[in-house]
C-alpha positions in Angstrom: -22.3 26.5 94.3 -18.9 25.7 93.2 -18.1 24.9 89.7 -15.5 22.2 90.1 -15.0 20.3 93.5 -12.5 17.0 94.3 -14.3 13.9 95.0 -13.6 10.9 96.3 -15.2 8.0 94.4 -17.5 5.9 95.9 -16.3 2.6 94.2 -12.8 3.1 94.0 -11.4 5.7 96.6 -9.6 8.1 94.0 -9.6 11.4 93.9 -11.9 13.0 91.1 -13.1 16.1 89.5 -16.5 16.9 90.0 -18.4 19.5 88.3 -21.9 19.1 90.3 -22.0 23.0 89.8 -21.8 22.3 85.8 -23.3 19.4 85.1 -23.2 20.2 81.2 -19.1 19.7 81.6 -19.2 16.7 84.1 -18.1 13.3 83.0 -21.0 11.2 84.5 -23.2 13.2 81.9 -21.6 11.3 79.4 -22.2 8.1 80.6 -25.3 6.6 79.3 -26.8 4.1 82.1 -29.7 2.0 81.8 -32.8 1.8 84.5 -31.0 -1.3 85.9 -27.3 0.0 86.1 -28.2 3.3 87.3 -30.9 1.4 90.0 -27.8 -0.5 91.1 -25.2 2.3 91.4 -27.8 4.3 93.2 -28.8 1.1 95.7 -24.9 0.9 96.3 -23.1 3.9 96.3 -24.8 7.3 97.6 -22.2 9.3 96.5 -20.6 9.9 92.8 -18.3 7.7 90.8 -15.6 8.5 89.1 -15.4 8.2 85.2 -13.9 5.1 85.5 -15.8 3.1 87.6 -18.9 4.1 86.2 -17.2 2.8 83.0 -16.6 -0.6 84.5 -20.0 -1.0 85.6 -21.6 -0.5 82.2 -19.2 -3.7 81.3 -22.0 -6.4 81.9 -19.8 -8.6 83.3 -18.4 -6.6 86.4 -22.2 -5.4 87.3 -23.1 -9.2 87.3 -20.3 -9.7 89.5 -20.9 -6.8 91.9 -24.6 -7.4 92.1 -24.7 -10.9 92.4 -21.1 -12.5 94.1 -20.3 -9.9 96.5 -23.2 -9.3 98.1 
């Protein structure tokens, strides 16, 4: 399995680094998300997200928006 691999996030459509193949090193790993946020990203979205976007949804205010206005 590769150690790095470009991704295209799910969210957002840019180009990311990946390390699936060291997850120790990847950013999502550093991203704490609770049981609802995480629940919601994986109801949404069935690939990764970049660093970013996973940011943004950790902001209260854009997961209410996501989850509840654009449905």
């Amino acid at each position: 399995m590769p150690a790095h691999e470009t991704k295209t996030c799910a969210r957002c459509q840019q180009a990311f680094e990946c390390k699936m193949g060291d997850i120790s090193h990847c950013h999502c790993k550093d991203v704490q998300l609770t049981l609802e946020e995480l629940a919601f990203i994986e109801s949404r979205y069935v690939d990764c997200l970049c660093h970013q976007c996973l940011m943004d949804l950790k902001n209260k205010t854009v997961l209410f928006r996501e989850k509840y206005l654009f449905r």
